[in-house]
Backbone as numpy.savetxt, mean C-alpha at the origin, in Angstrom:
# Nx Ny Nz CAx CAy CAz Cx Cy Cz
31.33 -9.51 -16.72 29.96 -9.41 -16.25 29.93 -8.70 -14.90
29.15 -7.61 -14.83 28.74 -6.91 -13.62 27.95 -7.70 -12.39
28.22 -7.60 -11.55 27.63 -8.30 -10.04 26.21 -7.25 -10.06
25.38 -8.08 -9.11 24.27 -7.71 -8.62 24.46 -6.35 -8.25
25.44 -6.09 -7.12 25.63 -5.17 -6.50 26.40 -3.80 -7.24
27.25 -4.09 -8.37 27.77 -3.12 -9.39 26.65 -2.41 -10.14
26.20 -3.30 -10.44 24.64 -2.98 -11.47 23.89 -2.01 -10.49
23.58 -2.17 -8.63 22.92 -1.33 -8.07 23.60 -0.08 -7.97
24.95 0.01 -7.44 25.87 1.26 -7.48 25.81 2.03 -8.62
25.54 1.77 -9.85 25.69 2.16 -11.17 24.20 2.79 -11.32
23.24 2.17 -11.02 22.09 2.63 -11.60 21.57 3.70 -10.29
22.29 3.69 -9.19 22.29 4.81 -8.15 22.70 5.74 -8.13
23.65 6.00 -9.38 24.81 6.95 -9.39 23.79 7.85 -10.48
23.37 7.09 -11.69 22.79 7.32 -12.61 20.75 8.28 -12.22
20.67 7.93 -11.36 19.27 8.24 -10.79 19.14 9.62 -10.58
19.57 10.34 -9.87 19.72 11.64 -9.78 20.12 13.12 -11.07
20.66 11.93 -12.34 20.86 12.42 -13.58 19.37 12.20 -13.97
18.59 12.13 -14.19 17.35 11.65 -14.67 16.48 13.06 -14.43
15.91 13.22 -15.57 14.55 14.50 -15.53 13.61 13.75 -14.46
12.52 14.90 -14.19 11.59 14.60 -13.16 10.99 13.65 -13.87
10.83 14.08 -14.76 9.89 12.95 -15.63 10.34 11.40 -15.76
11.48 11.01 -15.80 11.73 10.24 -16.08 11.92 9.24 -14.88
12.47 9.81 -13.63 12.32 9.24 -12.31 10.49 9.26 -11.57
9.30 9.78 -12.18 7.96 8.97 -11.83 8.26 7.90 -12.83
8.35 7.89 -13.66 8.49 6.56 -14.72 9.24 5.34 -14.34
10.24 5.63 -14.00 10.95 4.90 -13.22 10.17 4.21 -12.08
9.70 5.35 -10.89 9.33 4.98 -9.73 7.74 4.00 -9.82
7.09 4.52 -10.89 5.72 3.89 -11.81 6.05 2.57 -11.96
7.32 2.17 -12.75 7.74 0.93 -12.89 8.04 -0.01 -12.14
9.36 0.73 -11.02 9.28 -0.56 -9.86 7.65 -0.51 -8.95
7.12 0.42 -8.82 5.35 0.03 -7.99 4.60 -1.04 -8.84
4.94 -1.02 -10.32 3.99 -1.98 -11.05 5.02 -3.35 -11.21
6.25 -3.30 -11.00 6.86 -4.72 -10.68 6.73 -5.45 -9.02
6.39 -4.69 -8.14 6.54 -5.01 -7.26 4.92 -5.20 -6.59
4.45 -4.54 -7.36 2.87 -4.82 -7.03 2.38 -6.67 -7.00
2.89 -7.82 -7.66 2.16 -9.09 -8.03 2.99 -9.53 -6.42
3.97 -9.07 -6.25 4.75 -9.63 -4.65 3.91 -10.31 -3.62
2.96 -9.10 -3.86 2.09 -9.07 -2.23 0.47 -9.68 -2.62
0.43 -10.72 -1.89 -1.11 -11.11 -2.32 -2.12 -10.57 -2.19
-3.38 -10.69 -2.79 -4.27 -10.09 -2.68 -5.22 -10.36 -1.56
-5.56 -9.20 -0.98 -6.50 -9.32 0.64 -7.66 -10.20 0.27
-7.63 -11.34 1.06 -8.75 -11.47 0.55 -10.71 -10.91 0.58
-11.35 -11.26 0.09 -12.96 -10.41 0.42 -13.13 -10.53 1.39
-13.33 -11.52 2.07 -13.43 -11.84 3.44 -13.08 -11.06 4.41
-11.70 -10.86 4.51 -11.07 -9.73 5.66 -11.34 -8.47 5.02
-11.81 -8.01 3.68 -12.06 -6.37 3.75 -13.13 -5.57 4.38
-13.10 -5.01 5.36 -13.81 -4.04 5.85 -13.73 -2.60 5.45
-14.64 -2.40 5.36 -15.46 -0.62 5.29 -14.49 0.46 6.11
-14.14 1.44 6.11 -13.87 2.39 7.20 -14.63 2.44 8.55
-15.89 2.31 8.54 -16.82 2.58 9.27 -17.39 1.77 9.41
-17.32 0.07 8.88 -17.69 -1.20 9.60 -16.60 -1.33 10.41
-15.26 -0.61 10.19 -13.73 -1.10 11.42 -14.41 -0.53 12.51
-14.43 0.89 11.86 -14.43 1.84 13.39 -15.55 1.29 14.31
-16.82 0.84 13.70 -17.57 0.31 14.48 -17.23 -0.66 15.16
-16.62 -1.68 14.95 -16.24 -2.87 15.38 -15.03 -2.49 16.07
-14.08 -2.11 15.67 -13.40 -1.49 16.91 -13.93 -0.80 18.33
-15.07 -0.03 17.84 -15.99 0.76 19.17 -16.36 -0.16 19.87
-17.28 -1.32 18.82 -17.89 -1.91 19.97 -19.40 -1.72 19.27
-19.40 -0.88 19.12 -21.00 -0.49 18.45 -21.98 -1.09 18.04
-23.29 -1.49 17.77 -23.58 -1.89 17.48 -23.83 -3.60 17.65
-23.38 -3.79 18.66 -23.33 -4.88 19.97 -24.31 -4.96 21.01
-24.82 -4.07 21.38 -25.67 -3.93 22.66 -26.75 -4.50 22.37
-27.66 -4.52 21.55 -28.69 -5.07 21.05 -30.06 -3.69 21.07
-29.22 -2.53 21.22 -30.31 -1.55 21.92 -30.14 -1.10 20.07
-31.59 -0.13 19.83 -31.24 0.14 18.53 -31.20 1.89 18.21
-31.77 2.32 19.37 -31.73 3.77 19.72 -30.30 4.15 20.50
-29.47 4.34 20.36 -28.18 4.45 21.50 -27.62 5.86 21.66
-28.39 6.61 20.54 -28.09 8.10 20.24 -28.25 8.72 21.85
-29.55 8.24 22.27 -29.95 8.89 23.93 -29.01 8.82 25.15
-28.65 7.41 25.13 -27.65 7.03 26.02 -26.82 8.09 26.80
């Protein structure tokens, strides 16, 4: 029986033999095994691009509603 680490040397050696095609397939596969790893963000913390940037600025804080003039 091959070790953890034989099995990685082997299938490293083997990787570079592989059509293009067959290494996205590959690379497709470990992203969709490794995808359930990481939990999902929850709703709560997702922000907008442009609800961050605002809130990062500051924006929309002042209470003024014209600020274009400023």
């Amino acid at each position: 029986m091959m070790t953890d680490t034989q099995q990685f040397n082997q299938i490293t050696l083997l990787i570079p033999n592989l059509s293009p095609h067959y290494r996205l397939k590959l690379l497709e596969f470990i992203v969709k095994t490794l995808e359930p790893t990481y939990p999902p963000e929850p709703e709560a913390e997702k922000i907008s691009g442009v609800s961050f940037l605002l809130s990062i600025a500051g924006q929309g804080k002042s209470g003024k509603h014209d600020v274009d003039e400023l």
